[in-house]
The first five atom37 places (N, CA, C, CB, O) and aatype in JSON, in Angstrom:
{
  "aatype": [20, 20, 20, 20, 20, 20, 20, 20, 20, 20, 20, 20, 20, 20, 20, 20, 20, 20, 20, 20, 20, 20, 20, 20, 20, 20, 20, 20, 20, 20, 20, 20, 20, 20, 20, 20, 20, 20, 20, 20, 20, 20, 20, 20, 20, 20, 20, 20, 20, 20, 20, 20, 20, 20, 20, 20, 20, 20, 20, 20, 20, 20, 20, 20, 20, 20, 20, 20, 20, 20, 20, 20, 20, 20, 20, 20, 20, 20, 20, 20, 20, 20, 20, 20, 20, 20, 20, 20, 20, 20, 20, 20, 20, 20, 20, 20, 20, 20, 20, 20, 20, 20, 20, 20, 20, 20, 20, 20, 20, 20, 20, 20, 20, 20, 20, 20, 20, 20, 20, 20, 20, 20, 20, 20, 20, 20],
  "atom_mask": [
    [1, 1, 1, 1, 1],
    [1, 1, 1, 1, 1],
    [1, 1, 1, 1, 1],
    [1, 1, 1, 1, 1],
    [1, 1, 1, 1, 1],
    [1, 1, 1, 1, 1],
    [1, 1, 1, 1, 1],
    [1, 1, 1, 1, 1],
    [1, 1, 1, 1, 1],
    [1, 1, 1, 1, 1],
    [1, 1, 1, 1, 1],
    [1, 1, 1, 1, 1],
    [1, 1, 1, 1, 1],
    [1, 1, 1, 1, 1],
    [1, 1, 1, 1, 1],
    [1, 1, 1, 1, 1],
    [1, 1, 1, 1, 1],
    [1, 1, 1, 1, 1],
    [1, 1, 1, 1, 1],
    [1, 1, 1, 1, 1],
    [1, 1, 1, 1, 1],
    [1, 1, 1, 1, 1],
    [1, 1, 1, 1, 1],
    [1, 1, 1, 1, 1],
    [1, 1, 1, 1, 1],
    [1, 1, 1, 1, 1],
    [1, 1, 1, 1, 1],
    [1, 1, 1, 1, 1],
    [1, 1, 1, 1, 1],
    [1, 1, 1, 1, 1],
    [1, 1, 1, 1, 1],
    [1, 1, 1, 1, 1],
    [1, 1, 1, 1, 1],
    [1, 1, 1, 1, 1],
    [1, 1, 1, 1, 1],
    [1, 1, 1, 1, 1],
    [1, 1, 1, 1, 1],
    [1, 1, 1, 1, 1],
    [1, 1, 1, 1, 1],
    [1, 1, 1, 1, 1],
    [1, 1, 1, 1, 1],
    [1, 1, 1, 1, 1],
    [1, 1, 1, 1, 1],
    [1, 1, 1, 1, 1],
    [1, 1, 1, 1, 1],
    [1, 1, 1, 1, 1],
    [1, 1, 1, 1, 1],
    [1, 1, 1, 1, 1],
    [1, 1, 1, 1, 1],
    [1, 1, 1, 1, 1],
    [1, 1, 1, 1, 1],
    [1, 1, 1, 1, 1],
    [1, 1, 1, 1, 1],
    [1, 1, 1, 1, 1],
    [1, 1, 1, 1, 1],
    [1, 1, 1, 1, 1],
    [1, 1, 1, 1, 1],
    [1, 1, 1, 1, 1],
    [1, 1, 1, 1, 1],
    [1, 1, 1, 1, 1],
    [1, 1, 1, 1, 1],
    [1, 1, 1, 1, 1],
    [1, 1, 1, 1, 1],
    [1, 1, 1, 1, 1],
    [1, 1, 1, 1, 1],
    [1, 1, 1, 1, 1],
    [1, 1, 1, 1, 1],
    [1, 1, 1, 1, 1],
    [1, 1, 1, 1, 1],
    [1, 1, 1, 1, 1],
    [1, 1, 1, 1, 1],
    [1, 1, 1, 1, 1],
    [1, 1, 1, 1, 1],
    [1, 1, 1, 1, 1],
    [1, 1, 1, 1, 1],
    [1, 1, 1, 1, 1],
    [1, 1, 1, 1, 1],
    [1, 1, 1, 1, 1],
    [1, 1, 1, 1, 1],
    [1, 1, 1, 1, 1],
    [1, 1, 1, 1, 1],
    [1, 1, 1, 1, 1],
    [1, 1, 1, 1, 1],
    [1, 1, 1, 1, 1],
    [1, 1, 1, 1, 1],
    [1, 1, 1, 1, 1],
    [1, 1, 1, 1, 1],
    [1, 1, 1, 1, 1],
    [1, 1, 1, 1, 1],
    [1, 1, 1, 1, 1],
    [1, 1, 1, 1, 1],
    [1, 1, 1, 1, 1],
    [1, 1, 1, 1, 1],
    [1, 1, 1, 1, 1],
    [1, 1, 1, 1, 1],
    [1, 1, 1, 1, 1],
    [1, 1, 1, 1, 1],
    [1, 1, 1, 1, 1],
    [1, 1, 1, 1, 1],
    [1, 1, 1, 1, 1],
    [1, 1, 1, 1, 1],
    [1, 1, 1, 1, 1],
    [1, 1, 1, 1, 1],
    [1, 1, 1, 1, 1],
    [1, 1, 1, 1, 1],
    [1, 1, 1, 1, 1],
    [1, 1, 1, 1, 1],
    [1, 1, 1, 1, 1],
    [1, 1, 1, 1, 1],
    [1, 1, 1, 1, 1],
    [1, 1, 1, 1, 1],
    [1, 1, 1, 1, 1],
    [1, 1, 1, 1, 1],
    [1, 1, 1, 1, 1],
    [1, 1, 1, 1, 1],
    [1, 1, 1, 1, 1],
    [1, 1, 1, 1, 1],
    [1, 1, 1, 1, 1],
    [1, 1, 1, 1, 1],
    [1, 1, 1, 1, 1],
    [1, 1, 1, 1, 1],
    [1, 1, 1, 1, 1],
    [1, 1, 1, 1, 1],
    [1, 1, 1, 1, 1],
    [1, 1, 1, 1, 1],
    [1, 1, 1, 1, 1]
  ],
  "atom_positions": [
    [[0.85, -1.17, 0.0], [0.0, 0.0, 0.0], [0.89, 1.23, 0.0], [-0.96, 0.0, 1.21], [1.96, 1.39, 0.59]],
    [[0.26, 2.02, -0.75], [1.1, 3.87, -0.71], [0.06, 4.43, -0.37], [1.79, 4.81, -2.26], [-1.11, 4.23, -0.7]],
    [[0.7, 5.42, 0.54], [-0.03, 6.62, 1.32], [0.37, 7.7, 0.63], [0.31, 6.83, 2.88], [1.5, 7.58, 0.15]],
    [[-0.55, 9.36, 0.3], [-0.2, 10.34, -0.15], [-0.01, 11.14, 0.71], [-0.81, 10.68, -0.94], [-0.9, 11.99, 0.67]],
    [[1.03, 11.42, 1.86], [1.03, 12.57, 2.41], [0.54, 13.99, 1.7], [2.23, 12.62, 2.79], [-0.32, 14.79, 2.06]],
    [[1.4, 14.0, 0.58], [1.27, 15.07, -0.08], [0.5, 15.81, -0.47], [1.57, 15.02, -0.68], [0.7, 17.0, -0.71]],
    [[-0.92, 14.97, -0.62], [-2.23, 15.19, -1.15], [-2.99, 15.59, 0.53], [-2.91, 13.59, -2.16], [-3.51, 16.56, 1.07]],
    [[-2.74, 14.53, 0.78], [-3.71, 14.15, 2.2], [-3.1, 14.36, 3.44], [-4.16, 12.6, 2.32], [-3.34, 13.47, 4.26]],
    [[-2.0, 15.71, 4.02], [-1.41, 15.72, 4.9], [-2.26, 15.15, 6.43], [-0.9, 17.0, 4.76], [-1.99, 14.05, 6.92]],
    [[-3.0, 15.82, 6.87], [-3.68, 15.3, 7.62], [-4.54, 13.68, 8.13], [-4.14, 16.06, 7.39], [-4.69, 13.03, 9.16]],
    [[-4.81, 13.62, 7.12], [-5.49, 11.75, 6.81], [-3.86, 11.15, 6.88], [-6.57, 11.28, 4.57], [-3.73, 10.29, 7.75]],
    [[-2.93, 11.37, 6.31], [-2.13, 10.32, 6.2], [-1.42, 10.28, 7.27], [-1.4, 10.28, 5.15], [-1.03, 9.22, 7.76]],
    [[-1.19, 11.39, 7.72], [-0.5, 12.06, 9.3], [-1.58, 10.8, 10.27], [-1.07, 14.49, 9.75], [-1.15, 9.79, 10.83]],
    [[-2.88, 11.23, 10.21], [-3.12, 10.32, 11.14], [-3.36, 9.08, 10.87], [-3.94, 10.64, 11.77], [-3.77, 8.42, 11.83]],
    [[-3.22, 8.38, 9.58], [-2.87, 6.83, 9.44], [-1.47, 6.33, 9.93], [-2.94, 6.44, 7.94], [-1.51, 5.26, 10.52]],
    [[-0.6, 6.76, 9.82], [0.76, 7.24, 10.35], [0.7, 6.96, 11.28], [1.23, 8.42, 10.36], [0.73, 5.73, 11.2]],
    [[0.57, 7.32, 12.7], [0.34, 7.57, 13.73], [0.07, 6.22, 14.66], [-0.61, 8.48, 13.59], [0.56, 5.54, 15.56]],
    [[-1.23, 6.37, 13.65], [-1.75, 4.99, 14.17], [-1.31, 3.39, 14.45], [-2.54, 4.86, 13.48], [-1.49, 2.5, 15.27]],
    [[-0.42, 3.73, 12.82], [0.49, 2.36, 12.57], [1.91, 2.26, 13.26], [0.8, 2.21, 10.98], [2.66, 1.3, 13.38]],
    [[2.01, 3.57, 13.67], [3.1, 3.67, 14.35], [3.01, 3.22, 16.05], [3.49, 5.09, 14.09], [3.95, 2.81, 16.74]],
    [[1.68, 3.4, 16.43], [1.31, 3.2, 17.68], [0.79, 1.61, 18.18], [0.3, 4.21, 17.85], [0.59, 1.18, 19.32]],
    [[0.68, 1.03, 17.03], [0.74, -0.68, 16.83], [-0.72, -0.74, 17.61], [2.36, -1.76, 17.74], [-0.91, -1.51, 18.55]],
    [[-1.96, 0.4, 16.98], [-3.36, 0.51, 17.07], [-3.83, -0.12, 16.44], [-3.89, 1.46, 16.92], [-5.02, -0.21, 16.73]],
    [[-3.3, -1.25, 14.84], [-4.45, -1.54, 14.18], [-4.27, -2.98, 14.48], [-4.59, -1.05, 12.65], [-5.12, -3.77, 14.07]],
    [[-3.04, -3.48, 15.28], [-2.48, -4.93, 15.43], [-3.89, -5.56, 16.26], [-0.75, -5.03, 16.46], [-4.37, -5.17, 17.33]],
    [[-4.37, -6.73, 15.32], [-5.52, -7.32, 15.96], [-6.33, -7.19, 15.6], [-5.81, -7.19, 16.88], [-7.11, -8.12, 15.4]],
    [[-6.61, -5.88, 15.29], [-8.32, -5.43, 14.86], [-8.48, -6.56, 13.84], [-8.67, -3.58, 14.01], [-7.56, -7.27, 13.43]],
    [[-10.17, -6.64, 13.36], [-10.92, -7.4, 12.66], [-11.51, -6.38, 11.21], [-12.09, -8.0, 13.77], [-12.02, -5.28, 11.42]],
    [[-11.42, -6.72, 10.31], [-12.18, -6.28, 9.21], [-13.87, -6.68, 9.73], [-11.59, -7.13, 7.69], [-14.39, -7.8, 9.7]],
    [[-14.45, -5.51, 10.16], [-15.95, -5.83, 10.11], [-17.16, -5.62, 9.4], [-16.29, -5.54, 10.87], [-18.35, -5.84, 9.64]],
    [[-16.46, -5.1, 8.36], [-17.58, -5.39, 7.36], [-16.95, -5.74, 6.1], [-18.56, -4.18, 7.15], [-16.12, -4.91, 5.73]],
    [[-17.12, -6.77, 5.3], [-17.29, -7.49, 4.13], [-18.45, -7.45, 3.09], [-17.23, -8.6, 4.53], [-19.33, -8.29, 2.87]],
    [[-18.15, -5.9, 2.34], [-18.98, -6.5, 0.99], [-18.72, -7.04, -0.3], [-19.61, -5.71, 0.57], [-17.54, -7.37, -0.28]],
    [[-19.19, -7.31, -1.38], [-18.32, -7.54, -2.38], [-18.09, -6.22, -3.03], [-18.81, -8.58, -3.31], [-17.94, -6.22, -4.25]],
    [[-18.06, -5.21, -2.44], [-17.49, -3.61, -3.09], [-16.22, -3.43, -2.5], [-18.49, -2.12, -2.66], [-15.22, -3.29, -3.2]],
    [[-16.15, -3.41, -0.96], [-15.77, -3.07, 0.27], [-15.15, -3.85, 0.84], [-16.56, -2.77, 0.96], [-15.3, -5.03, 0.53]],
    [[-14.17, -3.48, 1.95], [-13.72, -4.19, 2.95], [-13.26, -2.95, 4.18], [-12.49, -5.22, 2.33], [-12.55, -1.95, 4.05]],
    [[-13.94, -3.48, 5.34], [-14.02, -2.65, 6.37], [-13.32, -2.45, 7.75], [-15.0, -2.77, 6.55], [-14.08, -2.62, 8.71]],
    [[-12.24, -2.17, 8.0], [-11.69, -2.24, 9.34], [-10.86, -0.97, 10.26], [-10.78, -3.32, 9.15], [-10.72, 0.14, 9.77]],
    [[-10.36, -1.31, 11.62], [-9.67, -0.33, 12.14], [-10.44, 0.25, 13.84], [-9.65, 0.83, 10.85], [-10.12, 1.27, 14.45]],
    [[-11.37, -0.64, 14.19], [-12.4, -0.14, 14.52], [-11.87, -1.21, 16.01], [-13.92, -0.27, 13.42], [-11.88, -2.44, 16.04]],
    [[-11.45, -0.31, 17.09], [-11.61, -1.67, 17.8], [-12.48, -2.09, 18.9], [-10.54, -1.95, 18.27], [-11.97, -2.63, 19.88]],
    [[-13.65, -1.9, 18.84], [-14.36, -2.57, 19.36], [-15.43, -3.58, 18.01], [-15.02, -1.51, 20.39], [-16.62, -3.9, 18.06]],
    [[-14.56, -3.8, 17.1], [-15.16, -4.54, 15.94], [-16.59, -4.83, 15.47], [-14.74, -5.59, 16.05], [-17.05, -5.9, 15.07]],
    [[-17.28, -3.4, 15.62], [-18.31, -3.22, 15.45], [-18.46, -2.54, 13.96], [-18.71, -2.6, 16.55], [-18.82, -2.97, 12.86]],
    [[-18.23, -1.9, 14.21], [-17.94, -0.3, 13.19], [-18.25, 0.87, 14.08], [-19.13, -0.05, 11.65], [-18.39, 1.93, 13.46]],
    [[-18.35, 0.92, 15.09], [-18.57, 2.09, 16.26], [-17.4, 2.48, 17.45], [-19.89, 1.61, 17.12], [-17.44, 3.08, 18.52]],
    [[-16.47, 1.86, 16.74], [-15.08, 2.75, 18.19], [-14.38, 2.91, 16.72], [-13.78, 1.38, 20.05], [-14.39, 2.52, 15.55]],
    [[-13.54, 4.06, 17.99], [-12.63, 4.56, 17.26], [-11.2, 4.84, 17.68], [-13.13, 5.53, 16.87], [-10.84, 3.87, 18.35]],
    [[-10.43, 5.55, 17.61], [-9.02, 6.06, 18.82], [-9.6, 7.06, 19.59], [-7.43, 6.86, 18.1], [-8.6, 7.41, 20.2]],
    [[-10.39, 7.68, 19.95], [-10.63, 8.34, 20.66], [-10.41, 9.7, 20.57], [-10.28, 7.9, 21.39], [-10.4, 10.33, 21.63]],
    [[-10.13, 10.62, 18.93], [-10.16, 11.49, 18.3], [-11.03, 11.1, 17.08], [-8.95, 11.89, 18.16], [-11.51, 9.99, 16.85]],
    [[-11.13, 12.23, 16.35], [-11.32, 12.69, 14.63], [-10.89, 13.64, 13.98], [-12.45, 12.93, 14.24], [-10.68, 14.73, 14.51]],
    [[-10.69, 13.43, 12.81], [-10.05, 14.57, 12.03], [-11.36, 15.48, 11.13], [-8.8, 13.79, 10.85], [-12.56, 15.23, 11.14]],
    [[-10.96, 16.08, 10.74], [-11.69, 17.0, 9.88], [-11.29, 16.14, 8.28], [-11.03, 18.86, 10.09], [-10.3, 15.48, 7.94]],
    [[-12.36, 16.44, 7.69], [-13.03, 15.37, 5.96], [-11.84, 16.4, 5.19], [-15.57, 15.71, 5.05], [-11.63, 17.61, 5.29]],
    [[-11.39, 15.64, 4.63], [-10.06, 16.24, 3.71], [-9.9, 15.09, 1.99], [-8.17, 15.96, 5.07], [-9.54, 13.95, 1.68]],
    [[-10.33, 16.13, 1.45], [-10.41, 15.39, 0.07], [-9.11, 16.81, -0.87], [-12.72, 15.28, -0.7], [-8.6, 17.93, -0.74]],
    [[-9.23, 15.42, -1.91], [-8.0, 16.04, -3.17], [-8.66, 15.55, -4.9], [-5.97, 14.93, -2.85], [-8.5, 14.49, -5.51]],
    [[-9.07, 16.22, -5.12], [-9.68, 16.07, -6.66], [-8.99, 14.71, -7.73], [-9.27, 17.72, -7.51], [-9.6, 13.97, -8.51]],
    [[-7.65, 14.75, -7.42], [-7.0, 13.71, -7.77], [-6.9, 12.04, -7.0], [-5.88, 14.34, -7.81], [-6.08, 11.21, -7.41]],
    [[-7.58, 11.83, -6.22], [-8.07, 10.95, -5.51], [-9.29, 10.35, -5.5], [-7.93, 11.27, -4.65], [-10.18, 10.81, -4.8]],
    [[-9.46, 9.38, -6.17], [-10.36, 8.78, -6.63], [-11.23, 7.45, -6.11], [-9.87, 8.64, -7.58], [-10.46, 6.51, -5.91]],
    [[-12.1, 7.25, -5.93], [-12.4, 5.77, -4.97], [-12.68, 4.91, -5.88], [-13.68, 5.72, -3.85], [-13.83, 4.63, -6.2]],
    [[-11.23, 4.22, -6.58], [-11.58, 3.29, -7.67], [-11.13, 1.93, -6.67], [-10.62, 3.57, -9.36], [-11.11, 1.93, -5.44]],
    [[-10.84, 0.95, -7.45], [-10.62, -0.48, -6.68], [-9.03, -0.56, -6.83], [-11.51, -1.98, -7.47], [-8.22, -0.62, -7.75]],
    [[-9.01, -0.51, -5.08], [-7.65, -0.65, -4.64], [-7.61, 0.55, -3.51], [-6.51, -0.49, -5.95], [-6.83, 0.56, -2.56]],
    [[-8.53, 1.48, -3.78], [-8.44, 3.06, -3.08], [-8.28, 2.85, -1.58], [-9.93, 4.1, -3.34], [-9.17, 2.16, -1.08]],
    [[-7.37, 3.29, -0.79], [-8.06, 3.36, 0.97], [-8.2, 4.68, 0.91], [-7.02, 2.86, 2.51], [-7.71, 5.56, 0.21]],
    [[-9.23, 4.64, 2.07], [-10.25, 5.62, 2.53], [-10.18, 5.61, 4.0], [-11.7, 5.28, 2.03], [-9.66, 4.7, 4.64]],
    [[-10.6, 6.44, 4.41], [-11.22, 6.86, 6.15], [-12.64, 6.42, 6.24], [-11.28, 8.75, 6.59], [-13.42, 7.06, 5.54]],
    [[-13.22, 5.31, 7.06], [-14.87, 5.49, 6.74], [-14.8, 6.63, 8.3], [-16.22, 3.49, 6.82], [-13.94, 7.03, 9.09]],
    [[-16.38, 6.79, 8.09], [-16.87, 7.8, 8.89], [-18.17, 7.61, 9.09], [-16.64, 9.04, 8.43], [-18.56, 6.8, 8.24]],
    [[-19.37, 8.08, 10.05], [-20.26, 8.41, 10.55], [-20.72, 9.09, 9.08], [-20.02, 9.12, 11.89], [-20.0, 8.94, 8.09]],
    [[-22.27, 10.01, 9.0], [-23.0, 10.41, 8.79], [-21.89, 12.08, 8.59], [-24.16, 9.94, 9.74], [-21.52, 12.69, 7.59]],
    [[-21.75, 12.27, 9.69], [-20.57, 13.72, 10.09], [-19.4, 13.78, 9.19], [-19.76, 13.62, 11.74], [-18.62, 12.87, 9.49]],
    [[-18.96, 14.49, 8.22], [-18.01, 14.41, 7.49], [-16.69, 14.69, 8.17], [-18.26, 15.16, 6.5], [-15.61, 14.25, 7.79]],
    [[-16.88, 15.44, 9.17], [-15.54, 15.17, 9.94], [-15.3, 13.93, 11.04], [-15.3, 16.45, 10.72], [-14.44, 13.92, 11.92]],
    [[-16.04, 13.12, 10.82], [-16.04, 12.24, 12.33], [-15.15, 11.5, 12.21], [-17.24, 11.36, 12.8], [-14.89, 10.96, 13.28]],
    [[-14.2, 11.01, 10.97], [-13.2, 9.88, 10.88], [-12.04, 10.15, 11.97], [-12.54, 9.81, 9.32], [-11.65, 11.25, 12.33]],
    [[-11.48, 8.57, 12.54], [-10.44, 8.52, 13.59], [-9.69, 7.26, 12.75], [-11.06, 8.2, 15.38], [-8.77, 7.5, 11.97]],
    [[-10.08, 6.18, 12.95], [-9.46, 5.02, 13.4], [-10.12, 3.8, 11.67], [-10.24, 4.57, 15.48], [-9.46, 2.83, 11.3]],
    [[-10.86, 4.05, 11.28], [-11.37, 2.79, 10.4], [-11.11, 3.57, 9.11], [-13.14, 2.17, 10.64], [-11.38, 4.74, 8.84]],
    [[-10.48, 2.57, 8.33], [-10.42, 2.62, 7.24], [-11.18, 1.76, 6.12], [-9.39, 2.59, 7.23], [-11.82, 0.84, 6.62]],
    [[-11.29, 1.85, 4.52], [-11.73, 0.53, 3.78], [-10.7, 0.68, 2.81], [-13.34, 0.38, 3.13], [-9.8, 1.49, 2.57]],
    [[-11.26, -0.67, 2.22], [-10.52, -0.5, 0.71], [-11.44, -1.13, -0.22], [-8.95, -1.27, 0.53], [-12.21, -2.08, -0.04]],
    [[-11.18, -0.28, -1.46], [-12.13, -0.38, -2.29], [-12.02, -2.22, -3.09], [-11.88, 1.06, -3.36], [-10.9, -2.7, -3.28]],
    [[-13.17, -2.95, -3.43], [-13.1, -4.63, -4.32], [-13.43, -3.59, -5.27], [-14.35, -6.37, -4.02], [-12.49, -3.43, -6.05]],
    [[-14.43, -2.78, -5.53], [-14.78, -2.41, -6.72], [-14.82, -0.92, -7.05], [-15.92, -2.95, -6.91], [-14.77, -0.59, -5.87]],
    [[-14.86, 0.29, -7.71], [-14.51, 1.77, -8.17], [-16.49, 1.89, -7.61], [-13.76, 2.14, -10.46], [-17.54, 1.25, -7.71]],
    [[-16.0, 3.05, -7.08], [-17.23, 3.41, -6.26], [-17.07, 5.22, -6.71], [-17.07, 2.88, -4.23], [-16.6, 5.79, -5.73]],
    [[-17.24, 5.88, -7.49], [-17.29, 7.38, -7.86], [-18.34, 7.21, -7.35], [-17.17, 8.08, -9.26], [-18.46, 6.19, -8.03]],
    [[-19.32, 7.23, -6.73], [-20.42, 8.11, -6.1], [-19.62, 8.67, -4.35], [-22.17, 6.89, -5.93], [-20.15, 9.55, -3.66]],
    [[-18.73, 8.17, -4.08], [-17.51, 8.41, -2.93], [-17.09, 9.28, -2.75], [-16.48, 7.92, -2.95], [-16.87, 9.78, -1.64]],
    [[-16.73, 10.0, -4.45], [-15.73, 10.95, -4.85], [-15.92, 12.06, -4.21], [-15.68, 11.22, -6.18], [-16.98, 12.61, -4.51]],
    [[-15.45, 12.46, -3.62], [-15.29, 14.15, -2.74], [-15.89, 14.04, -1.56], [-16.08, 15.59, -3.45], [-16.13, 15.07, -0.95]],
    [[-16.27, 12.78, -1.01], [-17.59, 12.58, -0.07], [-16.36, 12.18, 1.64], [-19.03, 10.71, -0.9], [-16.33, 12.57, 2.8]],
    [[-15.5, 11.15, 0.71], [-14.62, 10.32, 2.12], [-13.03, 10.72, 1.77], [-14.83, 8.15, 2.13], [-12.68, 11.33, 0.76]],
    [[-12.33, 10.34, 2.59], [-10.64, 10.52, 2.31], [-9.94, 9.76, 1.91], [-9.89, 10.75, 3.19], [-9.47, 8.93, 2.69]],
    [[-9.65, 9.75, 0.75], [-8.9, 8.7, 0.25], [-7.74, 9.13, 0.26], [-9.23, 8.2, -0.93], [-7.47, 10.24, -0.18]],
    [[-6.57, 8.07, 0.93], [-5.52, 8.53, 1.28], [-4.47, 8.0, 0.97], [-5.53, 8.67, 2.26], [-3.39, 8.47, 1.32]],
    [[-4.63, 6.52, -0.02], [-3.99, 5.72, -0.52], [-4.24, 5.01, -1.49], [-3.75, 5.22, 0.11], [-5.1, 5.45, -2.26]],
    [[-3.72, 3.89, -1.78], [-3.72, 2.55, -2.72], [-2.95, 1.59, -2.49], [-3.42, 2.74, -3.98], [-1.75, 1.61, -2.22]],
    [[-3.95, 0.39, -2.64], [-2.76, -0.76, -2.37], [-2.51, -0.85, -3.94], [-3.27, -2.49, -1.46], [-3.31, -0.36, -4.74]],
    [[-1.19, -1.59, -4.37], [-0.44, -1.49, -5.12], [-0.18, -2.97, -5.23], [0.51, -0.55, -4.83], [-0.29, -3.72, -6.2]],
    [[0.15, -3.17, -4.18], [0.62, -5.17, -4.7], [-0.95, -5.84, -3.17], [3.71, -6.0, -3.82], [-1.28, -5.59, -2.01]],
    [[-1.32, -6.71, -4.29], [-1.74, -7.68, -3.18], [-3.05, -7.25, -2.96], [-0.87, -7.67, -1.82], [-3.32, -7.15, -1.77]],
    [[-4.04, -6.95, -3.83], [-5.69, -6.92, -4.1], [-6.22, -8.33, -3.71], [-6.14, -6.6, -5.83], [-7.2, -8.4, -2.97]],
    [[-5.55, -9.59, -4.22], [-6.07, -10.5, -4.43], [-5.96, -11.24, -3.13], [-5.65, -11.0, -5.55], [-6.56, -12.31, -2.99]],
    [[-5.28, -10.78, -2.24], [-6.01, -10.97, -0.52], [-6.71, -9.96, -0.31], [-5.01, -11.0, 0.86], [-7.78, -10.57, -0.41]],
    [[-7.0, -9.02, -0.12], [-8.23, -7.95, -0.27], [-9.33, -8.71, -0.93], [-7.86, -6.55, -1.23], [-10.45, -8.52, -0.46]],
    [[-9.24, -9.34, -1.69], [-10.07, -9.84, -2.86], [-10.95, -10.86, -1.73], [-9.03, -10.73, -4.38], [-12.14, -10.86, -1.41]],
    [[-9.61, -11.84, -1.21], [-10.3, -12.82, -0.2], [-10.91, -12.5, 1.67], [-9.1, -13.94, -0.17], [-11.38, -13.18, 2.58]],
    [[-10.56, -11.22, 1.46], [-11.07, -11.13, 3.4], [-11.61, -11.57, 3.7], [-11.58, -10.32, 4.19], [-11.27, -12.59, 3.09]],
    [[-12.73, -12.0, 4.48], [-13.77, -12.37, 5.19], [-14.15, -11.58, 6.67], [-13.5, -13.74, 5.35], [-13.26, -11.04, 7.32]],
    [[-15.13, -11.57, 6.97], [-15.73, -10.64, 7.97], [-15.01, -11.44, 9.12], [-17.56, -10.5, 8.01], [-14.86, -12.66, 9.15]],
    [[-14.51, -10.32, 10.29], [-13.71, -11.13, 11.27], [-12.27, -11.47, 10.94], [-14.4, -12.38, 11.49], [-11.66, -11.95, 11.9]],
    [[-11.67, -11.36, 9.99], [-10.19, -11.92, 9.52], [-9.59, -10.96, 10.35], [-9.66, -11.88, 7.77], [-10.1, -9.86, 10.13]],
    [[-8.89, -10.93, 11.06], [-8.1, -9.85, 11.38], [-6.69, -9.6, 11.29], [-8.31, -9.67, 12.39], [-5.87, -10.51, 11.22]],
    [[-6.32, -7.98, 11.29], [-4.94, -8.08, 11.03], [-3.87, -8.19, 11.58], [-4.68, -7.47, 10.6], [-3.8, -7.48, 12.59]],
    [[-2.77, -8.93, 11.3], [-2.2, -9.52, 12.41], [-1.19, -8.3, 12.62], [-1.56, -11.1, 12.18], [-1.75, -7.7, 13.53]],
    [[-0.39, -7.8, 12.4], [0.25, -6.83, 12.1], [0.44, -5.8, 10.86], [1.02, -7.27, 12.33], [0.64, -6.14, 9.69]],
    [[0.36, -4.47, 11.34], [0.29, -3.21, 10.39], [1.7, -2.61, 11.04], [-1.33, -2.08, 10.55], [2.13, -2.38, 12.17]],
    [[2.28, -2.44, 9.29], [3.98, -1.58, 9.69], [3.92, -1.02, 8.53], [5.69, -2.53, 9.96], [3.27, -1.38, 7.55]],
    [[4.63, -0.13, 8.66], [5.34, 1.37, 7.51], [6.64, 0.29, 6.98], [6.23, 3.46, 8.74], [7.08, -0.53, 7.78]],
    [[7.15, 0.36, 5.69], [8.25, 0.03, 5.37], [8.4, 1.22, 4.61], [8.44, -1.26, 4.82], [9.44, 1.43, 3.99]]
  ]
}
């Protein structure tokens, strides 16, 4: 996966952070659609978070095609903390709506396979 600081100082600042703080080690992907894949959340609901949020930060050049990560969020466009998705399939009705702050690059085709509950065993920056 690549992160855009550049685009997304803030969103990526606090994906950063997070992975740095060995916050996402464990969590569960909790929601599984065949569009979607949902995690970051740890009370593996889709309702906790780290215990902040950032403010909704979009970049015109960021697109929610398949492969995209994103911030999910509440209803509240600023409410994102802690959960992220990634796109199975290109979702433009997204576009300008959530933060997309990345792309995975190698390795869709475990994305491809998640399952609800899989969780991740470890998240690191290389």
């Amino acid at each position: 996966m690549e992160i855009y600081p550049e685009l997304m100082p803030v969103t990526a600042g606090n994906f950063e952070k997070l992975v740095q703080s060995n916050f996402y080690d464990g969590l569960v992907f909790h929601r599984v659609e065949d569009w979607v894949i949902q995690g970051g959340d740890p009370k593996g609901n889709g309702t906790g978070g780290p215990g902040w949020t950032i403010p909704l930060e979009t970049s015109p050049k960021l697109k929610n095609v398949r492969g995209a990560v994103a911030m999910a969020r509440s209803k509240n466009p600023d409410s994102a903390g802690s959960q992220f998705y990634i796109l199975k399939k290109d979702a433009s009705s997204l576009d300008g709506k959530y933060a997309v702050f990345g792309k995975v690059i190698k390795g869709m085709e475990v994305v491809d396979q998640i399952a609800k509950g899989d969780r991740m065993i470890s998240v690191r920056e290389q």
